[in-house]
C-alpha positions in Angstrom: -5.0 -54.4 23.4 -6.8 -57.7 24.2 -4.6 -60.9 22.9 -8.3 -61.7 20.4 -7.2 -58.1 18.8 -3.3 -59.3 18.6 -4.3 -62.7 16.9 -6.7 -60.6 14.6 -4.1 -58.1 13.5 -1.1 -61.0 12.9 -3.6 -63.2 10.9 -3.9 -60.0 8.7 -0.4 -59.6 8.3 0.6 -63.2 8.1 -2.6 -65.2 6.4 -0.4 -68.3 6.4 -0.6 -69.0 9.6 -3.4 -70.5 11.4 -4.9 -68.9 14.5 -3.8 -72.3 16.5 -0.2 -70.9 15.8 -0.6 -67.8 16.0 -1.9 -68.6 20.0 0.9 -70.8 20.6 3.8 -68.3 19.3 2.1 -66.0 21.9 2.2 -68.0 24.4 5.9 -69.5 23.8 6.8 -65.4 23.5 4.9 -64.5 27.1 6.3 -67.8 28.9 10.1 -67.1 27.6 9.5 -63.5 29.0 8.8 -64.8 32.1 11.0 -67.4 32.5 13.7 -65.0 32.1 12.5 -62.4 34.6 11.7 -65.3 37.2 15.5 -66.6 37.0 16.6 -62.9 37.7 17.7 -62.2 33.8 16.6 -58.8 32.0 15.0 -59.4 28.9 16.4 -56.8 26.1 14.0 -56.5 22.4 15.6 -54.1 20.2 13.6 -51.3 19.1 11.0 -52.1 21.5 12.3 -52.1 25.0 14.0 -53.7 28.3 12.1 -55.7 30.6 13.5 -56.0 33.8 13.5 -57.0 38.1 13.6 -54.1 40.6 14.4 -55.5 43.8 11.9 -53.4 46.5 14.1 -53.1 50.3 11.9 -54.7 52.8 10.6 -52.0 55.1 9.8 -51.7 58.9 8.6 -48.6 59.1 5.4 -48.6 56.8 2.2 -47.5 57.5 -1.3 -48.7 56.9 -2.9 -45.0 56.1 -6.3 -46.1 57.3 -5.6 -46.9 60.4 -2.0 -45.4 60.5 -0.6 -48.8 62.3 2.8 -49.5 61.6 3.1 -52.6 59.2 6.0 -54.7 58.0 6.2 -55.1 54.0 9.1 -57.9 53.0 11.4 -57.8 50.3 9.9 -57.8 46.8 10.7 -57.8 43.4 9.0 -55.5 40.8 9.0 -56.1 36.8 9.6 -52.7 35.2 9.7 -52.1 31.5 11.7 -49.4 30.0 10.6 -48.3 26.3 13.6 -47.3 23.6 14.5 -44.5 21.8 12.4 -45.5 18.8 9.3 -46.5 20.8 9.3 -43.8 22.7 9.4 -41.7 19.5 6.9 -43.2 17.7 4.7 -43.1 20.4 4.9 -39.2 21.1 4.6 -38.2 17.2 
């Protein structure tokens, strides 16, 4: 879903809002998300899901497959989402 389709939908639902609003509440809701996950914090909405850091091990060993040359990739951290009970029921109905 492109965030032109969220806006559309939420202005359907809440026609008192403005689309100004609307924008801005998205934003303030993706930039809190964020900051959280940046400062190491997992980020819990009930009924939804968890949003949190996996820490990757850096790794000497890897291999580039083309040309199968031994690589170094560092430490990383990956954002991993984990859908609830109730999601992941309404999703497979």
């Amino acid at each position: 879903m492109s965030i032109q389709k969220l806006i559309k939908q939420l202005k359907e639902k809440n026609p008192k809002l403005n689309q100004s609003e609307i924008v801005s509440i998205i934003e303030i809701f993706s930039k809190t998300i964020s900051n959280a996950l940046r400062k190491g914090k997992d980020v819990e909405i009930r009924n939804f899901g968890r949003f949190f850091n996996r820490r990757l091990k850096e790794n000497f060993n890897a291999r580039n497959p083309s040309t199968n040359e031994l690589i170094y990739t560092p430490e990383r951290v990956k954002i991993k989402f984990k859908a609830s009970k109730k999601l992941n029921k309404i999703i497979n109905e």
